[in-house]
C-alpha positions as CSV (number, residue, x, y, z in Angstrom):
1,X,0.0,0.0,0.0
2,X,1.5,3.3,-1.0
3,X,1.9,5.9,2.1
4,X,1.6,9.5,1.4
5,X,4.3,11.3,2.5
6,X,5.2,14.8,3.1
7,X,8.5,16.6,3.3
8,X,8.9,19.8,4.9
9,X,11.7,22.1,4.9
10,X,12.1,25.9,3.4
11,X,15.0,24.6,1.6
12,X,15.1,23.2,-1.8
13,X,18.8,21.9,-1.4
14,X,17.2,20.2,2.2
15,X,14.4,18.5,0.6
16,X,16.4,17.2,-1.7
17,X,19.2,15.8,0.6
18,X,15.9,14.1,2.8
19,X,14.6,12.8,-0.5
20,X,18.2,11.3,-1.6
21,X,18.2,9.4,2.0
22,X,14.9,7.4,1.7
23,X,14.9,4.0,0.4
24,X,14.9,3.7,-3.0
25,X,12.2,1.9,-3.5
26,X,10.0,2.7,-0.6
27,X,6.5,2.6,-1.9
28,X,5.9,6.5,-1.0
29,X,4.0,8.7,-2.5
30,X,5.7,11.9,-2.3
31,X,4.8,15.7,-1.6
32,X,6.9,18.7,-0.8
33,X,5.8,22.0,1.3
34,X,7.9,25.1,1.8
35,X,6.7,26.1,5.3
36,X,4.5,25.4,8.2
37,X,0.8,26.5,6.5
38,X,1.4,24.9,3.5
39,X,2.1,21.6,5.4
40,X,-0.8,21.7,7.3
41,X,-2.7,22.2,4.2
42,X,-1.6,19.0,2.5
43,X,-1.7,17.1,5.9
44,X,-5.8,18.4,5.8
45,X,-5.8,17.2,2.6
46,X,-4.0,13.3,3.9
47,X,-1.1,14.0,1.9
48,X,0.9,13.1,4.9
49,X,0.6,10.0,6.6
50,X,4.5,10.1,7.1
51,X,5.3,13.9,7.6
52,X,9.6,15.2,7.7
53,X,9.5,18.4,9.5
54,X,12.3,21.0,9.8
55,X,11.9,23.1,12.6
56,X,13.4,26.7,11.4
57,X,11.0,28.4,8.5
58,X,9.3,31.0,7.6
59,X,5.3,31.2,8.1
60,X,5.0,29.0,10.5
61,X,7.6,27.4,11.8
62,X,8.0,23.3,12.8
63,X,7.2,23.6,16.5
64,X,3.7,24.9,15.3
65,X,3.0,22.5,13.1
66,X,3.8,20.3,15.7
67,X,1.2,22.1,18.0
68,X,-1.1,22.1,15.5
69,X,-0.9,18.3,14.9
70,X,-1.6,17.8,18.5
71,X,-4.5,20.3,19.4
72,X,-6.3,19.2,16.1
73,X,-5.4,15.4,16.6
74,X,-4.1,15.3,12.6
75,X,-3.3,11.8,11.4
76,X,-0.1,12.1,10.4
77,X,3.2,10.8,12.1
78,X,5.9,13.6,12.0
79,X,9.9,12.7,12.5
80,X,11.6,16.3,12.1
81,X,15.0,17.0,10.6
82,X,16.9,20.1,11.6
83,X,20.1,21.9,12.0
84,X,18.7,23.3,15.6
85,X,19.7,20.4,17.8
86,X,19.8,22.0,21.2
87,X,18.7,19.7,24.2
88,X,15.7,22.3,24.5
89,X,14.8,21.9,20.8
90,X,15.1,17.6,21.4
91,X,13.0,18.0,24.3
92,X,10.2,20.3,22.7
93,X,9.6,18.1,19.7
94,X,9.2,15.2,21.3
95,X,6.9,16.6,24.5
96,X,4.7,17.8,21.0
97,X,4.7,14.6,19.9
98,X,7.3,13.6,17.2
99,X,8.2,9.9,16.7
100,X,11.9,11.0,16.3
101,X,14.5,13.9,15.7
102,X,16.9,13.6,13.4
103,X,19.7,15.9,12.8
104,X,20.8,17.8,9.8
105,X,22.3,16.2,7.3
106,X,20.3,13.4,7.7
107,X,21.6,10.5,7.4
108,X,20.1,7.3,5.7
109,X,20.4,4.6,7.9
110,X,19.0,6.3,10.9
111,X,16.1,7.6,8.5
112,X,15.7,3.8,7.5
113,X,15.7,2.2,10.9
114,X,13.3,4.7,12.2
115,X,10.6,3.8,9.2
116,X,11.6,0.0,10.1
117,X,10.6,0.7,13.9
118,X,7.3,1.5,13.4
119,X,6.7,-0.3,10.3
120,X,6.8,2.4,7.9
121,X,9.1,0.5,5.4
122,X,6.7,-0.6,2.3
123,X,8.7,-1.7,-0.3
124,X,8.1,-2.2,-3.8
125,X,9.9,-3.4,-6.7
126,X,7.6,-1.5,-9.2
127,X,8.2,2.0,-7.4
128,X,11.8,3.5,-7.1
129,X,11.9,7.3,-5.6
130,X,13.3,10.3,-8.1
131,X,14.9,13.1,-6.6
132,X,14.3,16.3,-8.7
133,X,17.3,17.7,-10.8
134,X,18.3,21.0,-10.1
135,X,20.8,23.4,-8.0
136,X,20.8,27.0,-6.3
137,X,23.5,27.9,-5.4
138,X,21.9,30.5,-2.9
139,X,20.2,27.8,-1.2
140,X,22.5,25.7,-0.9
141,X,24.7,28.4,1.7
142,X,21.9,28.9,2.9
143,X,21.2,25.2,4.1
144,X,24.9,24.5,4.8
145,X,24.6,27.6,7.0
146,X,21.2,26.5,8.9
147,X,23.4,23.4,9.9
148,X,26.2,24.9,10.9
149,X,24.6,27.7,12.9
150,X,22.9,25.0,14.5
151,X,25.4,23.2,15.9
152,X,27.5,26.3,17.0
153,X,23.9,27.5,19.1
154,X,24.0,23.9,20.3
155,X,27.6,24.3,21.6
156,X,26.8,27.5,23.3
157,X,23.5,26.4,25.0
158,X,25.2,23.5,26.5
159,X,28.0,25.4,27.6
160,X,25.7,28.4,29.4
161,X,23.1,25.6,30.3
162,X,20.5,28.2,28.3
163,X,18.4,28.1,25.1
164,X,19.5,30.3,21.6
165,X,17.1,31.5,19.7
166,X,17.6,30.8,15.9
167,X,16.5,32.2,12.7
168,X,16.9,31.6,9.5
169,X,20.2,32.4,7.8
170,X,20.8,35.3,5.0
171,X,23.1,35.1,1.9
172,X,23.5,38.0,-0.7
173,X,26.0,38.8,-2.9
174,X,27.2,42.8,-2.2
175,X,29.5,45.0,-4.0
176,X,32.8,45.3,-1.9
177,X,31.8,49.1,-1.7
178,X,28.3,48.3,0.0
179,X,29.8,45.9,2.8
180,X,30.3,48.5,5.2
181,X,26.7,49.1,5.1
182,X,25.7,46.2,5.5
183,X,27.9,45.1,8.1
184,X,27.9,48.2,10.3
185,X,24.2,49.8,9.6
186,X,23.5,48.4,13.4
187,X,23.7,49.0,17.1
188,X,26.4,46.8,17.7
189,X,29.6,48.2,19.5
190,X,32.3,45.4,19.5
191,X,33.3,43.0,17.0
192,X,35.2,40.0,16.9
193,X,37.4,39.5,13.3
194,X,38.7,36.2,12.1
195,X,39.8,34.8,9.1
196,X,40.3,31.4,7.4
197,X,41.9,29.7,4.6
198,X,41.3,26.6,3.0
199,X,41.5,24.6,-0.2
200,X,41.7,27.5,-2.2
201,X,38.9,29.4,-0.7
202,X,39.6,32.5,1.9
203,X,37.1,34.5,3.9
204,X,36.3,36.2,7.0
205,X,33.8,36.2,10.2
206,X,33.0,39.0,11.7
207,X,30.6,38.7,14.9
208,X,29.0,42.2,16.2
209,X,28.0,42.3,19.9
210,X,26.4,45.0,21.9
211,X,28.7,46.3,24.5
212,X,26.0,46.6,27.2
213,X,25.4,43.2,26.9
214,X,29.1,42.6,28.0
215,X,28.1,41.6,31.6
216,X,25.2,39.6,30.9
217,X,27.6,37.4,28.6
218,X,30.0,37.3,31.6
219,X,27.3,35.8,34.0
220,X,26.4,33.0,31.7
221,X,30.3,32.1,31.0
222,X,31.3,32.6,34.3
223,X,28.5,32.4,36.5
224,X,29.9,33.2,40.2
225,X,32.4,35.1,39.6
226,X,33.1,38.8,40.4
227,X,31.6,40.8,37.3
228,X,34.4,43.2,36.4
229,X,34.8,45.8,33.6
230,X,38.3,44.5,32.1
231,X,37.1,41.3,31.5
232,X,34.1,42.7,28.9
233,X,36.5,42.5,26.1
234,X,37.4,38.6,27.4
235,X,34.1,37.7,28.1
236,X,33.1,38.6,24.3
237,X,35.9,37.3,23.2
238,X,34.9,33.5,24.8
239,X,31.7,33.8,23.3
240,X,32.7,34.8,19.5
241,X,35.6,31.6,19.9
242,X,32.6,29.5,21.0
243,X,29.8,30.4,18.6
244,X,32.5,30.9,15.8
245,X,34.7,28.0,15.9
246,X,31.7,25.7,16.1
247,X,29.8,27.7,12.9
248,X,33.3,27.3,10.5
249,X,33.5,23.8,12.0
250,X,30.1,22.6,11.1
251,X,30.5,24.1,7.1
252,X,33.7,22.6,7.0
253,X,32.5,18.9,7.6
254,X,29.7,19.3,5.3
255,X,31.8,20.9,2.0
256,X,35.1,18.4,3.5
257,X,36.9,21.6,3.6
258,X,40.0,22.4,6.7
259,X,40.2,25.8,7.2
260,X,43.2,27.3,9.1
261,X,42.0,30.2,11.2
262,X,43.6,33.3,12.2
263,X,43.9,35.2,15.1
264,X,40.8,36.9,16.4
265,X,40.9,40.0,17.3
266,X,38.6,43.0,18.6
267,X,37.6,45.9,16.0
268,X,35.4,48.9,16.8
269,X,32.9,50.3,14.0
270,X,35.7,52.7,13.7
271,X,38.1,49.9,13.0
272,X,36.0,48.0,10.4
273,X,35.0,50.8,8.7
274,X,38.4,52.0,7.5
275,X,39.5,48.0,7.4
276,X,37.2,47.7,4.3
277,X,37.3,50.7,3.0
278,X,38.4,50.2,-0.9
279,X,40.4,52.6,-3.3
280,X,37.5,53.6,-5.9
281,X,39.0,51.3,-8.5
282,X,38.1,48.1,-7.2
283,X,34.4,49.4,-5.8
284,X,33.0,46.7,-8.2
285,X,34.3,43.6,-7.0
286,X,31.5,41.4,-4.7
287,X,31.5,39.9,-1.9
288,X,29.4,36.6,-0.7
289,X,27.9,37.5,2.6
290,X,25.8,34.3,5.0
291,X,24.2,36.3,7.7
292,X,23.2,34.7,10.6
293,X,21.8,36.1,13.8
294,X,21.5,34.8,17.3
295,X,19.8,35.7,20.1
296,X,21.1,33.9,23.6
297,X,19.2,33.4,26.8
298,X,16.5,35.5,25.7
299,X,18.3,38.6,25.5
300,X,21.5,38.9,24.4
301,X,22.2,39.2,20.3
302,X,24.6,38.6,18.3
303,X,25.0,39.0,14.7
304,X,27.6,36.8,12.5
305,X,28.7,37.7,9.3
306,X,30.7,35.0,6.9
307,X,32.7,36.9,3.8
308,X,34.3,35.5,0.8
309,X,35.0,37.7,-2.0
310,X,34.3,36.7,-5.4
311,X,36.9,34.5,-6.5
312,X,36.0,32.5,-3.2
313,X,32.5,32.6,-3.7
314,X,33.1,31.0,-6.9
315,X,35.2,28.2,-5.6
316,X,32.4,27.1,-3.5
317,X,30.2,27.4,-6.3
318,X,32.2,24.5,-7.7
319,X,32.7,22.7,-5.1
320,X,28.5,22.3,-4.3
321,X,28.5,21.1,-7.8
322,X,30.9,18.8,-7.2
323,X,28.7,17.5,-4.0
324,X,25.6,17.6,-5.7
């Protein structure tokens, strides 16, 4: 008997990878939705017997489809995928009722031996699943991102014993002459600069704090100790290493990429704004820019910027390709 089944995700590049890790010849009919609402519309319509929900969209996001599913009793059994794989997030989905969470990239053995567990797995040898040709690059950052940024928030909330709010990750290409507007049209007061090189591909993090929130980052790091004004810069510092380090560790296991990392280092608005200021002649050159913001413990933001210029940008380009 053929199950209908519904993936979920905002990404195209995501609902692909899901689709590449079913069984091949799992006798699924299968539907795609962009966001929350337009799941719960093909779920009212029992297009989604199995659903795969990510948890980070736009709309509506998973945990409401989730709450949804419950208060209206829908008949569908939802297993969600996603890059946001905080002990909160684990604890959520499954208090709202999903059969299982699965982290980003998913992988296809745990996907199988989940639809094995509860008897999901209908073969047939007339049936074998298609995955959709087609590539953006755009989207693909974007996903690679969504992962990475969740396992840096993941990190962070262990580390403080506190939840990180995440949204959903930015990329836009900018003339080199427009990045100081886009970097520094903010409150922010403090940023933390670091590069990184690998495999022919350069680029550069930059994570904008606000100063005030200096001593609320100290209690979380170093809760119980005396709060004192020189160790602001030190306390931001910890939690730019933390966040950061994790973010170009995550992208760099999914595009099998090293990167050697430089030194961070503090920079004003001051600072950056005369670091990347260009002579006129080289205005037009562009710069990839994956924008990711985080809020922590409620209240504290920060905003994470990942550069490559051009020729970078391009290199990555290839190398999705390659992965595709």
């Amino acid at each position: 008997m053929t199950i209908p089944v519904l993936i979920c995700d905002d990404s195209s590049f995501a609902r692909k990878q899901v689709t590449q890790a079913l069984p091949k010849h799992w006798d699924a009919d299968l539907s795609y939705a962009q966001n929350g609402e337009e799941a719960l519309k093909l779920i009212y319509q029992g297009k989604a017997d199995v659903l795969f929900l990510d948890l980070t969209m736009p709309v509506l996001d998973g945990f409401g489809v989730l709450e949804a599913i419950r208060r209206e009793d829908l008949p569908t059994l939802p297993i969600v995928i996603s890059g946001d794989i905080q002990p909160d997030s684990a604890r959520r989905v499954k208090e709202l009722g999903s059969i299982a969470f699965l982290q980003k990239p998913v992988q296809p053995e745990a996907l199988e031996q989940i639809l094995k567990d509860y008897g999901l797995l209908l073969l047939s040898d007339e049936k074998q699943i298609t995955v959709e040709e087609g590539y953006d690059f755009g989207d693909w950052c974007q996903e690679l991102a969504n992962v990475a940024k969740g396992q840096a928030a993941n990190l962070l909330a262990r580390a403080i014993d506190n939840t990180v709010e995440l949204s959903i990750p930015s990329v836009t290409m900018v003339e080199k002459g427009e990045l100081r507007f886009t970097t520094l049209a903010t409150d922010k007061d403090c940023a933390v600069s670091q590069g990184f090189i690998g495999a022919g591909i350069a680029g550069e993090m930059v994570q904008l704090f606000n100063e005030v929130d200096s001593k609320a980052i100290q209690n979380l790091l170093y809760a119980g100790e005396e709060y004192s004004d020189e160790s602001d810069i030190e306390a931001i510092m910890d939690m730019a290493n933390i966040l950061g380090g994790a973010f170009l560790k995550g992208f760099c296991e999914q595009v099998d990429i090293n990167f050697s990392m430089g030194q961070p280092s503090i920079k004003t608005q001051s600072d950056l704004i005369q670091y990347h200021r260009l002579p006129a002649e080289r205005l037009s050159d562009k710069i990839l820019i994956v924008d990711c913001h985080y809020t922590i413990a409620e209240t504290i933001k920060c905003e994470q910027l990942i550069m490559f210029p051009e020729s970078s940008a391009r290199a990555l380009d290839l190398r999705a390709k390659a992965l595709a």
